[in-house]
NUTOR-66962 format. One record per residue: x, y, z of N, C-alpha, C in turn. Coordinates in pm, whole numbers, padded with zeros to 5 digits, always signed. Layout:
N
XYZXYZXYZ;...
This chain:
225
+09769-02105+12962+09795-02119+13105+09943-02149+13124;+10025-02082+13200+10174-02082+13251+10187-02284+13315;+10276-02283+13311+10306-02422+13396+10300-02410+13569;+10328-02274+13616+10298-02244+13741+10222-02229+13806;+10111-02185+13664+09945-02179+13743+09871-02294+13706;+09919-02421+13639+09851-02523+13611+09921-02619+13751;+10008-02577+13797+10093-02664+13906+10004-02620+14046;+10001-02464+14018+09878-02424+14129+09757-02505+14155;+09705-02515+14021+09580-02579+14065+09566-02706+14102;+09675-02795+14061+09699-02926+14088+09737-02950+14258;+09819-02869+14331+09804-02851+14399+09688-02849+14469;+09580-02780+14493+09473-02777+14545+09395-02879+14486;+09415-02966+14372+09301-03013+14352+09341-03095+14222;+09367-03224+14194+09397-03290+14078+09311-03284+13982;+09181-03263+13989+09071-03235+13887+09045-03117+13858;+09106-03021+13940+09070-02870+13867+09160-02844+13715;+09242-02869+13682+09302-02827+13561+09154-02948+13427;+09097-03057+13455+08988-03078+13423+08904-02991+13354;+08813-02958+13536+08776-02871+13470+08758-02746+13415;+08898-02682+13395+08884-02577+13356+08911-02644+13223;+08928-02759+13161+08941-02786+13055+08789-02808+12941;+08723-02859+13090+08589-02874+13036+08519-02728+13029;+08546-02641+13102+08521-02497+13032+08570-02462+12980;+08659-02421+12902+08688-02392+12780+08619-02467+12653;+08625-02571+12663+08572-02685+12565+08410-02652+12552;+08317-02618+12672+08224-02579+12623+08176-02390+12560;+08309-02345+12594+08267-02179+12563+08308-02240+12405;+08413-02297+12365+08424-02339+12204+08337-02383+12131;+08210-02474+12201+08106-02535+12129+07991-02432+12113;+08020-02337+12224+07898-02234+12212+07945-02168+12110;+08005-02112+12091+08076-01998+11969+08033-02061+11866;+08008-02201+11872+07981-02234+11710+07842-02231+11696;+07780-02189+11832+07666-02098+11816+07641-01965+11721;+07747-01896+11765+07741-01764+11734+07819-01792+11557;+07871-01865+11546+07939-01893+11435+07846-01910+11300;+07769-02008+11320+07640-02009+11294+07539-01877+11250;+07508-01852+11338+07409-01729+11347+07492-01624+11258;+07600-01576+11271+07690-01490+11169+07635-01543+11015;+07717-01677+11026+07682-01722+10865+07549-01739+10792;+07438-01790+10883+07321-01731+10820+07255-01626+10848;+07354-01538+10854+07320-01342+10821+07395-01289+10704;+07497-01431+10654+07566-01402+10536+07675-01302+10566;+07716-01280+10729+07813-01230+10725+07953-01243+10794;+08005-01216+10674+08134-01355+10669+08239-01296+10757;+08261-01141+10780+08346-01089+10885+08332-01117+11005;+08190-01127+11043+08154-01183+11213+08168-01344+11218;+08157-01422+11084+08162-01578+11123+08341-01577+11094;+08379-01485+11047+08555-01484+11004+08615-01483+11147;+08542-01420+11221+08594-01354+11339+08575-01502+11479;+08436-01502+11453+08376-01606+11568+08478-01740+11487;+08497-01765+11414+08589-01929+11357+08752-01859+11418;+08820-01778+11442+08901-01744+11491+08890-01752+11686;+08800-01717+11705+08789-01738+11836+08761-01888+11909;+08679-01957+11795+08699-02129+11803+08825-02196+11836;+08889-02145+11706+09017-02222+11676+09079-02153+11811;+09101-02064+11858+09244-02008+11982+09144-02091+12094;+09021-02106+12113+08969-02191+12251+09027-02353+12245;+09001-02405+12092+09061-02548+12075+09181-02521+12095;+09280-02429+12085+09398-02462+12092+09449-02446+12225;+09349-02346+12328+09362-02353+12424+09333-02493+12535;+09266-02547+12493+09205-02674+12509+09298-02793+12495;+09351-02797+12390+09487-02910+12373+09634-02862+12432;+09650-02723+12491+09735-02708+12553+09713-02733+12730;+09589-02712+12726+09565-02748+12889+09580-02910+12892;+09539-03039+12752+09510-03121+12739+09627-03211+12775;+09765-03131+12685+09892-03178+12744+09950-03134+12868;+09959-03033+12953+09967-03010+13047+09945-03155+13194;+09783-03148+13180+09743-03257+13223+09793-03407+13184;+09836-03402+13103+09899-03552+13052+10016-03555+13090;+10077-03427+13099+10222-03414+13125+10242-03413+13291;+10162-03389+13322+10168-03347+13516+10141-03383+13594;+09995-03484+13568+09905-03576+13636+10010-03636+13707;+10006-03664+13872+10150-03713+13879+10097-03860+13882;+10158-03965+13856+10113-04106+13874+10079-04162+14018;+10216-04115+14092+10204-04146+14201+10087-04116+14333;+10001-04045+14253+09921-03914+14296+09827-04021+14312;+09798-04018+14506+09652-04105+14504+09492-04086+14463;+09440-04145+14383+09303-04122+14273+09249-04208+14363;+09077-04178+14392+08967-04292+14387+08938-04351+14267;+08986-04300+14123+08972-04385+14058+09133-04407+13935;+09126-04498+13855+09263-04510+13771+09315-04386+13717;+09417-04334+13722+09467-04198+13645+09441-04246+13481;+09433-04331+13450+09373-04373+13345+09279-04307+13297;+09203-04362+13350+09049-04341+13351+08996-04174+13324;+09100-04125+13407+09040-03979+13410+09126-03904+13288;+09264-03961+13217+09322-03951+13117+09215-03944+12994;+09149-04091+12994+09066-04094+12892+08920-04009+12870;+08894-03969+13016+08797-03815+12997+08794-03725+12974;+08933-03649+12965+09019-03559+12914+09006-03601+12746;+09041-03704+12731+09066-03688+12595+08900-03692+12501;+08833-03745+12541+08667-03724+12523+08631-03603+12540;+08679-03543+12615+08595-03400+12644+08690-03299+12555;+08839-03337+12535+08906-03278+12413+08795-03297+12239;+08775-03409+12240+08674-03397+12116+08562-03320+12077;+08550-03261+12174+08403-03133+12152+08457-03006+12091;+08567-02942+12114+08629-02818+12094+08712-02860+11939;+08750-02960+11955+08778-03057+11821+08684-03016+11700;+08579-03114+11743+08483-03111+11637+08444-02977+11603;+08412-02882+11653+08345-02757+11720+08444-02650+11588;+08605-02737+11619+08653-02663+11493+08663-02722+11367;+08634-02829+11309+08623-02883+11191+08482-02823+11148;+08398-02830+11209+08300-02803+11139+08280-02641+11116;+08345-02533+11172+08377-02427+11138+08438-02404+11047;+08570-02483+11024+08628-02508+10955+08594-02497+10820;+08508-02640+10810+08420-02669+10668+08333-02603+10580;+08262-02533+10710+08175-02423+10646+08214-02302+10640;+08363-02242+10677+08403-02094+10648+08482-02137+10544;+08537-02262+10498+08634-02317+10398+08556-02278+10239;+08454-02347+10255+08303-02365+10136+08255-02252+10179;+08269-02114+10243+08162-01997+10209+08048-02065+10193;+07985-02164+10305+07851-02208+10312+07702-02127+10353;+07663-02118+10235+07494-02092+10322+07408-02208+10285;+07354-02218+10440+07261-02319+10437+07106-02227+10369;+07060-02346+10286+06946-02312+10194+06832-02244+10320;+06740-02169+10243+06623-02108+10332+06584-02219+10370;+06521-02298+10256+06417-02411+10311+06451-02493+10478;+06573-02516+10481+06611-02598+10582+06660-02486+10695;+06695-02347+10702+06729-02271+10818+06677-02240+10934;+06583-02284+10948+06488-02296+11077+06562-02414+11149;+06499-02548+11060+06559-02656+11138+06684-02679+11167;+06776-02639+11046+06915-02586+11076+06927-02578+11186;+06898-02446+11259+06953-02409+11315+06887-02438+11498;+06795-02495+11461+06740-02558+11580+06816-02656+11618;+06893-02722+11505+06948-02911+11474+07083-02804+11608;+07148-02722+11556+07251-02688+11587+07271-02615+11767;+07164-02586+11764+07176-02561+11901+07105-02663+12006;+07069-02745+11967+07049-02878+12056+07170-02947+12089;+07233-02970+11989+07386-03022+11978+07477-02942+12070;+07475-02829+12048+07545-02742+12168+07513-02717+12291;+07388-02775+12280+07309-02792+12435+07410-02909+12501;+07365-02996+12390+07425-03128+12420+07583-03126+12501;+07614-03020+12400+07794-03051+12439+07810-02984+12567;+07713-02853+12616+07749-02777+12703+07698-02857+12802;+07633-02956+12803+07561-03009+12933+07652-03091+12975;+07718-03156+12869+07871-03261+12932+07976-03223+12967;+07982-03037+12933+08110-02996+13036+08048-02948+13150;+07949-02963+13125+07872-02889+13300+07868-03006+13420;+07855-03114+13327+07854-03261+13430+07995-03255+13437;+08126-03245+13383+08279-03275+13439+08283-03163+13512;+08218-03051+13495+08264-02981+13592+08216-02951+13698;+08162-03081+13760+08132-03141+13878+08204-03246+13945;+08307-03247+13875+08390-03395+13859+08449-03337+14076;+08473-03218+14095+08573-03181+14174+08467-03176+14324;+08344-03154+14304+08243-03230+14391+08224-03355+14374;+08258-03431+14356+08240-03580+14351+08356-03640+14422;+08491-03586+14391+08564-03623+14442+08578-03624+14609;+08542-03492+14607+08532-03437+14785+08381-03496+14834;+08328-03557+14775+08221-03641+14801+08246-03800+14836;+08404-03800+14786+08416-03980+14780+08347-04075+14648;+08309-04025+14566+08215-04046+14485+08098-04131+14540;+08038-04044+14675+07918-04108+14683+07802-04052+14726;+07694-04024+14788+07590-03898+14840+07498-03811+14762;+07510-03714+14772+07396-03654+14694+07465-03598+14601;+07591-03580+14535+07689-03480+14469+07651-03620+14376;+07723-03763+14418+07681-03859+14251+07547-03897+14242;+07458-03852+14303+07299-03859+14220+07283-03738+14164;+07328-03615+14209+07335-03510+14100+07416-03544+13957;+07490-03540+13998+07600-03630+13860+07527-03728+13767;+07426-03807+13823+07338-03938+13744+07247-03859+13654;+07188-03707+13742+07069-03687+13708+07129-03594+13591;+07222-03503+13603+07292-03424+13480+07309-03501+13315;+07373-03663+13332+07383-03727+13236+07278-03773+13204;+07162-03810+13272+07052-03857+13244+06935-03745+13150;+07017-03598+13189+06974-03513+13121+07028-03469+12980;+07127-03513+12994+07261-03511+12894+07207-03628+12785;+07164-03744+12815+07108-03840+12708+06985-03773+12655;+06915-03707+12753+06820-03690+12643+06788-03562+12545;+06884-03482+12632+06935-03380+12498+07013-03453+12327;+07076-03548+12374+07124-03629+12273+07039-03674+12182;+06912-03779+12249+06785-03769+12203+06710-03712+12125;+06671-03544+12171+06625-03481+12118+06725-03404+11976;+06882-03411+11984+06973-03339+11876+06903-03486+11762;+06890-03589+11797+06919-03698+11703+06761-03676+11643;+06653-03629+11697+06566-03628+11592+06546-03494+11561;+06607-03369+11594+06651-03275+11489+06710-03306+11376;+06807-03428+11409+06895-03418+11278+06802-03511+11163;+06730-03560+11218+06629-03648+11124+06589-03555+11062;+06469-03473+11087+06416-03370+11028+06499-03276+10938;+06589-03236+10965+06708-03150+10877+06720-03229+10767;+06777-03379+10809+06778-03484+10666+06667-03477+10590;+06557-03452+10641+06475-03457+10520+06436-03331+10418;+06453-03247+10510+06393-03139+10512+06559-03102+10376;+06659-03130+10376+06747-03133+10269+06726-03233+10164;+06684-03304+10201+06652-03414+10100+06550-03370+09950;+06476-03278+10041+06304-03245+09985+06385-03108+09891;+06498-03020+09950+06565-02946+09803+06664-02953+09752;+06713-03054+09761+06853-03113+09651+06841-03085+09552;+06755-03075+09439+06694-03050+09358+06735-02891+09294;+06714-02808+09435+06754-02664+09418+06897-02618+09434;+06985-02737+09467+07118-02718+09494+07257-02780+09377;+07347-02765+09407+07476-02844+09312+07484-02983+09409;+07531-03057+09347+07571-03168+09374+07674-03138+09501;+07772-03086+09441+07869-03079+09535+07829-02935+09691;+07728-02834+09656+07668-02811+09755+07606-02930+09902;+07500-03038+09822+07446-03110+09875+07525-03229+09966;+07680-03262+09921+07767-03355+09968+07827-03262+10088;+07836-03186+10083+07890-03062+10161+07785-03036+10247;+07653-03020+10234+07574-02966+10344+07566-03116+10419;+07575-03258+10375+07506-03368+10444+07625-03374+10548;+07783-03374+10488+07886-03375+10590+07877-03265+10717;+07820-03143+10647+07822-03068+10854+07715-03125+10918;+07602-03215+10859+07493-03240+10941+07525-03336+10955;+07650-03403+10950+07662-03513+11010+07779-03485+11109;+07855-03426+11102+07985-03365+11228+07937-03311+11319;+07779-03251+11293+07714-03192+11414+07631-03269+11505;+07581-03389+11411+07515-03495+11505+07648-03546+11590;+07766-03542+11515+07866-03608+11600+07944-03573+11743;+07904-03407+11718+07946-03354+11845+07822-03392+11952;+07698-03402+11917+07664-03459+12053+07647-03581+12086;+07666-03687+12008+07740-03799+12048+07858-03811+12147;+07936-03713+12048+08073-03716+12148+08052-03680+12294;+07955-03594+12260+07926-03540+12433+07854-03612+12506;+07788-03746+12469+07734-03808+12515+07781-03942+12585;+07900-03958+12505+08006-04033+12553+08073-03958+12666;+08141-03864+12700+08142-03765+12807+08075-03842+12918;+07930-03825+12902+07894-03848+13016+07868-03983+13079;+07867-04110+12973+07867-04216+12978+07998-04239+13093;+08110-04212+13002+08234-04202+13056+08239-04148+13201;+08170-04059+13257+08137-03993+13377+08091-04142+13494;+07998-04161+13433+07922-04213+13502+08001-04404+13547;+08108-04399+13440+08160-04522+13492+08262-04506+13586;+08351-04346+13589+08440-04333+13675+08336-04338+13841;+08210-04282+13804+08134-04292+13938+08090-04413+14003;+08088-04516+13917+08076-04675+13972+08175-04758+13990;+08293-04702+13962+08409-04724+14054+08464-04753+14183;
């Protein structure tokens, strides 16, 4: 994004450069959908390709990230601390983050996840991306809330999104149970250093919907403001 069209939008609207931040951040977590799905087809040109399209969304993501850090004007009257909305930015920067480490890890290690566990795999993995996409869908409501005053039916929509947002979290966290075991039960069939390697993405992936869960936590305190 130019500095002229990020000045544009600020103009009209101090939270729109937000959320267009929070979209991007969730088209990055989806890709590691598709990122995924490539690699257990074993094919490494389409996950070569989709981990390239990660990485330019994260990087798109930390350039909108400074922008906003750089422009936000202070003086600029907020219903809530420019703070505050600093530090949601930087939370909702952690999804496109993670989104690329863990691409990262597994196009680094030419990973295939074992048969036994690819079902749940990959169930574990798209809950998590549920997860993350549901917390840029709640910021990117942030710009109705505002023109709401943060109060009315725009922040009980907002309550009810995160409230949906926890329990996608919920449900990623006992996917990831099941995956743990369900790896546990063929270690046996793997290398050592396979098995240290598969427990670390199942654990960066529980972490992205944490992170996104904080997102909305974070949401919900700028709304009781």
């Amino acid at each position: 994004m130019s500095r002229g069209s990020f000045l544009d939008l600020l103009a009209q609207s101090p939270v729109k450069p937000m959320l267009e931040h929070a979209l991007i951040a969730g088209n990055c977590t989806d890709e590691l959908g598709v990122f995924v799905s490539a690699l257990n087809e074993s094919d490494w040109p389409s996950a070569a390709k989709s981990r390239e399209r990660i990485v330019e969304l994260e990087h798109q993501a930390d350039d909108l990230k400074g922008e906003i850090r750089g422009h936000l004007p202070k003086s600029l009257f907020l219903p809530v601390p420019r703070a505050d909305l600093l530090d949601l930015v930087r939370l909702v920067d952690q999804l496109p983050n993670t989104a690329k480490d863990i691409s990262g890890l597994m196009t680094g290690r030419k990973m295939r996840i074992p048969e036994g566990i690819r079902e749940s795999f990959t169930d574990f993995v798209a809950k998590a991306i549920s997860t993350a996409r549901q917390a840029s869908a709640s910021v990117e409501r942030l710009d109705d809330v505002f023109g709401a005053a943060f109060g009315g039916e725009v922040a009980k929509t907002l309550a009810v999104l995160v409230r949906e947002l926890d329990a996608l979290e919920h449900e990623t966290d006992e996917a990831e149970i099941i995956v743990r075991a369900e790896l546990f039960s063929v270690e046996n069939d793997l290398t050592p250093i396979e098995v240290v390697f598969l427990y670390e993405v199942v654990k960066e992936i529980g972490e992205l919907a944490d992170r996104a869960q904080q997102v909305g936590h974070r949401l919900l305190m700028l709304v009781a403001k």
